[in-house]
C-alpha positions as CSV (number, residue, x, y, z in Angstrom):
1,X,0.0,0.0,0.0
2,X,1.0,3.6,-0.8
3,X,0.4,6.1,1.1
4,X,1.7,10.1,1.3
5,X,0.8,12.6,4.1
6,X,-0.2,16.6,3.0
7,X,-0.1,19.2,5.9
8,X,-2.6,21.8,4.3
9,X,-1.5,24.4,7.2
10,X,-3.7,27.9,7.4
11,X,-2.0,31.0,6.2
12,X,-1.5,34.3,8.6
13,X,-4.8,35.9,8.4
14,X,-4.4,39.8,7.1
15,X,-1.1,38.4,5.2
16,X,-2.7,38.1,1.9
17,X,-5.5,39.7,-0.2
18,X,-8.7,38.4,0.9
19,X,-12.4,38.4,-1.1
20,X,-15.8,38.2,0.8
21,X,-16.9,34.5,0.4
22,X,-20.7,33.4,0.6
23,X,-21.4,33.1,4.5
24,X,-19.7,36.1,5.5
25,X,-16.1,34.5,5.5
26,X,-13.4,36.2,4.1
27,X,-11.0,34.0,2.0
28,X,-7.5,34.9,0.9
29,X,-6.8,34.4,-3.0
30,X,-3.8,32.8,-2.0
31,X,-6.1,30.2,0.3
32,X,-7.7,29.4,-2.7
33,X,-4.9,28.8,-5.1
34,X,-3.3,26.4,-2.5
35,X,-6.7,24.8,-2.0
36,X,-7.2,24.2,-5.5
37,X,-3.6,22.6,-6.0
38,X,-3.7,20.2,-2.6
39,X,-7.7,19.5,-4.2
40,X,-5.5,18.3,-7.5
41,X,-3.2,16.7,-6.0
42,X,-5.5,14.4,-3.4
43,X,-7.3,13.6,-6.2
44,X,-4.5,12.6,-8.4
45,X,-3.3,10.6,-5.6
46,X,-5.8,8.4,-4.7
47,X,-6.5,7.9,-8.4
48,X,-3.2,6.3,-8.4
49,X,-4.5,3.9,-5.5
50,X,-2.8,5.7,-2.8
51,X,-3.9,6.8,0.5
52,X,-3.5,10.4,1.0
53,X,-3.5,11.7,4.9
54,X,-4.2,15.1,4.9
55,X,-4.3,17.2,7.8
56,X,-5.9,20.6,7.5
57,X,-8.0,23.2,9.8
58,X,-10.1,23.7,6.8
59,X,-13.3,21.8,7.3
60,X,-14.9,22.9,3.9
61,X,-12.0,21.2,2.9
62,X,-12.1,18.0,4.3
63,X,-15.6,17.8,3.9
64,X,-14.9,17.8,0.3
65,X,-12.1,15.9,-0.5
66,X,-11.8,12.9,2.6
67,X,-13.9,9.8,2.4
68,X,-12.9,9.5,6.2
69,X,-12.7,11.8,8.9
70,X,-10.5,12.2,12.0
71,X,-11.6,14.7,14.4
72,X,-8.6,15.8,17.3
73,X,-9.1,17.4,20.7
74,X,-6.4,18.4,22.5
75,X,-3.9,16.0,20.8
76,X,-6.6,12.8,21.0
77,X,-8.5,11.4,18.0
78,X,-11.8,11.7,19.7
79,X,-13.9,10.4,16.8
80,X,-13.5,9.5,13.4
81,X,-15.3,8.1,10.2
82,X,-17.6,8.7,7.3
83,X,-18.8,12.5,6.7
84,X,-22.6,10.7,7.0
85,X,-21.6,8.5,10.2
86,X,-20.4,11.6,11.7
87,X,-23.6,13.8,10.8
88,X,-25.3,10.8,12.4
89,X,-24.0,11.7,15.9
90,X,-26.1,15.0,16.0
91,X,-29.5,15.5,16.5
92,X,-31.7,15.7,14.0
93,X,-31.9,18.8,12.0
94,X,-34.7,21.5,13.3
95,X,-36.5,23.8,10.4
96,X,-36.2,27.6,11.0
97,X,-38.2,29.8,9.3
98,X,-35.6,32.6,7.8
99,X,-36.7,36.0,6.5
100,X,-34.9,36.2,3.0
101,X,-34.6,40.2,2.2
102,X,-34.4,40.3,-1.2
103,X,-31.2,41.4,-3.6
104,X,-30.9,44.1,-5.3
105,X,-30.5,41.5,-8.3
106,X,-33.6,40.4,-6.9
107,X,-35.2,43.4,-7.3
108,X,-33.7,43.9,-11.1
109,X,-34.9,40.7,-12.5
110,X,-38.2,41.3,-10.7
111,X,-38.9,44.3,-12.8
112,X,-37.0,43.4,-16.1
113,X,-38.0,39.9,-16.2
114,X,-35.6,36.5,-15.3
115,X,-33.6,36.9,-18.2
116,X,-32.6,40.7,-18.2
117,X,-34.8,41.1,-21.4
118,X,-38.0,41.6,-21.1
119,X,-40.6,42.9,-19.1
120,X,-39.3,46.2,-19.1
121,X,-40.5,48.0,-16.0
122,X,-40.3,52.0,-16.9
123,X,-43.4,52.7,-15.7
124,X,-42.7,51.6,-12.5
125,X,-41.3,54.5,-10.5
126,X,-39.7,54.9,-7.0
127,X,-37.8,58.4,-6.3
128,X,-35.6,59.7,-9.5
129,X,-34.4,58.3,-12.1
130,X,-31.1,59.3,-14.1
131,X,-33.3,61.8,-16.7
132,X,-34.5,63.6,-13.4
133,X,-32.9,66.2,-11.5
Protein backbone atom coordinates (compact mmCIF):
# COMPACT_ATOMS: atom_id res chain seq x y z
CA UNK A 1 0.00 0.00 0.00
CA UNK A 2 1.00 3.60 -0.80
CA UNK A 3 0.41 6.06 1.13
CA UNK A 4 1.66 10.05 1.32
CA UNK A 5 0.80 12.62 4.12
CA UNK A 6 -0.17 16.56 3.03
CA UNK A 7 -0.08 19.17 5.87
CA UNK A 8 -2.57 21.77 4.33
CA UNK A 9 -1.47 24.36 7.17
CA UNK A 10 -3.69 27.86 7.45
CA UNK A 11 -1.96 31.05 6.17
CA UNK A 12 -1.55 34.34 8.59
CA UNK A 13 -4.75 35.89 8.41
CA UNK A 14 -4.45 39.75 7.14
CA UNK A 15 -1.07 38.45 5.23
CA UNK A 16 -2.65 38.14 1.92
CA UNK A 17 -5.48 39.72 -0.25
CA UNK A 18 -8.67 38.39 0.86
CA UNK A 19 -12.39 38.36 -1.10
CA UNK A 20 -15.79 38.19 0.75
CA UNK A 21 -16.90 34.53 0.45
CA UNK A 22 -20.65 33.45 0.59
CA UNK A 23 -21.36 33.09 4.50
CA UNK A 24 -19.71 36.06 5.46
CA UNK A 25 -16.14 34.46 5.53
CA UNK A 26 -13.38 36.24 4.07
CA UNK A 27 -11.02 34.03 2.00
CA UNK A 28 -7.46 34.92 0.94
CA UNK A 29 -6.76 34.36 -2.98
CA UNK A 30 -3.77 32.76 -1.99
CA UNK A 31 -6.13 30.18 0.30
CA UNK A 32 -7.71 29.42 -2.70
CA UNK A 33 -4.89 28.79 -5.14
CA UNK A 34 -3.28 26.40 -2.52
CA UNK A 35 -6.69 24.79 -2.02
CA UNK A 36 -7.15 24.17 -5.45
CA UNK A 37 -3.60 22.61 -5.98
CA UNK A 38 -3.66 20.25 -2.60
CA UNK A 39 -7.70 19.49 -4.20
CA UNK A 40 -5.54 18.35 -7.55
CA UNK A 41 -3.23 16.71 -5.98
CA UNK A 42 -5.46 14.38 -3.36
CA UNK A 43 -7.33 13.61 -6.24
CA UNK A 44 -4.51 12.58 -8.45
CA UNK A 45 -3.32 10.59 -5.60
CA UNK A 46 -5.83 8.38 -4.73
CA UNK A 47 -6.54 7.93 -8.37
CA UNK A 48 -3.23 6.33 -8.38
CA UNK A 49 -4.52 3.95 -5.47
CA UNK A 50 -2.77 5.75 -2.76
CA UNK A 51 -3.86 6.80 0.49
CA UNK A 52 -3.53 10.36 1.04
CA UNK A 53 -3.49 11.69 4.87
CA UNK A 54 -4.22 15.09 4.89
CA UNK A 55 -4.30 17.18 7.79
CA UNK A 56 -5.89 20.57 7.48
CA UNK A 57 -7.95 23.16 9.76
CA UNK A 58 -10.06 23.66 6.76
CA UNK A 59 -13.30 21.81 7.33
CA UNK A 60 -14.88 22.88 3.94
CA UNK A 61 -11.97 21.20 2.89
CA UNK A 62 -12.08 17.97 4.28
CA UNK A 63 -15.58 17.77 3.90
CA UNK A 64 -14.92 17.78 0.26
CA UNK A 65 -12.14 15.86 -0.54
CA UNK A 66 -11.77 12.89 2.57
CA UNK A 67 -13.87 9.81 2.37
CA UNK A 68 -12.90 9.50 6.17
CA UNK A 69 -12.74 11.84 8.93
CA UNK A 70 -10.46 12.20 12.00
CA UNK A 71 -11.61 14.67 14.44
CA UNK A 72 -8.61 15.83 17.27
CA UNK A 73 -9.13 17.40 20.67
CA UNK A 74 -6.41 18.36 22.54
CA UNK A 75 -3.86 16.01 20.79
CA UNK A 76 -6.61 12.82 21.02
CA UNK A 77 -8.48 11.44 18.03
CA UNK A 78 -11.77 11.71 19.69
CA UNK A 79 -13.93 10.41 16.84
CA UNK A 80 -13.52 9.49 13.40
CA UNK A 81 -15.34 8.13 10.19
CA UNK A 82 -17.64 8.66 7.31
CA UNK A 83 -18.84 12.53 6.72
CA UNK A 84 -22.65 10.72 7.02
CA UNK A 85 -21.57 8.49 10.18
CA UNK A 86 -20.41 11.62 11.68
CA UNK A 87 -23.57 13.79 10.76
CA UNK A 88 -25.26 10.81 12.36
CA UNK A 89 -24.00 11.66 15.95
CA UNK A 90 -26.06 15.05 15.98
CA UNK A 91 -29.49 15.53 16.52
CA UNK A 92 -31.68 15.71 13.99
CA UNK A 93 -31.90 18.80 12.03
CA UNK A 94 -34.67 21.50 13.30
CA UNK A 95 -36.49 23.77 10.37
CA UNK A 96 -36.25 27.59 11.04
CA UNK A 97 -38.16 29.83 9.31
CA UNK A 98 -35.65 32.59 7.79
CA UNK A 99 -36.69 36.05 6.45
CA UNK A 100 -34.87 36.17 2.99
CA UNK A 101 -34.57 40.23 2.19
CA UNK A 102 -34.42 40.34 -1.18
CA UNK A 103 -31.24 41.41 -3.55
CA UNK A 104 -30.92 44.10 -5.35
CA UNK A 105 -30.47 41.54 -8.28
CA UNK A 106 -33.62 40.42 -6.91
CA UNK A 107 -35.23 43.36 -7.27
CA UNK A 108 -33.68 43.87 -11.09
CA UNK A 109 -34.94 40.74 -12.51
CA UNK A 110 -38.21 41.31 -10.68
CA UNK A 111 -38.95 44.35 -12.83
CA UNK A 112 -36.97 43.44 -16.13
CA UNK A 113 -38.01 39.89 -16.19
CA UNK A 114 -35.64 36.53 -15.27
CA UNK A 115 -33.59 36.92 -18.24
CA UNK A 116 -32.62 40.70 -18.19
CA UNK A 117 -34.79 41.09 -21.43
CA UNK A 118 -38.00 41.59 -21.09
CA UNK A 119 -40.63 42.95 -19.06
CA UNK A 120 -39.27 46.24 -19.06
CA UNK A 121 -40.51 48.00 -16.02
CA UNK A 122 -40.26 52.01 -16.94
CA UNK A 123 -43.43 52.75 -15.72
CA UNK A 124 -42.72 51.61 -12.46
CA UNK A 125 -41.26 54.52 -10.51
CA UNK A 126 -39.66 54.90 -6.97
CA UNK A 127 -37.81 58.37 -6.29
CA UNK A 128 -35.55 59.65 -9.50
CA UNK A 129 -34.44 58.31 -12.12
CA UNK A 130 -31.06 59.32 -14.13
CA UNK A 131 -33.32 61.84 -16.71
CA UNK A 132 -34.48 63.61 -13.38
CA UNK A 133 -32.88 66.25 -11.50
Amino acid sequence: MRATWIHHAPVAAGALPARQAPGGQRVSRERERLTSAIEQAVKDLAGRGTTVLLTTQYLDEAEQLADRIAILHEGQIIVNGTLTELKQLLPPAEVEYVEKQPTLEDVFFAIVGGDGKDGAGSDRSVGTTSNEQ
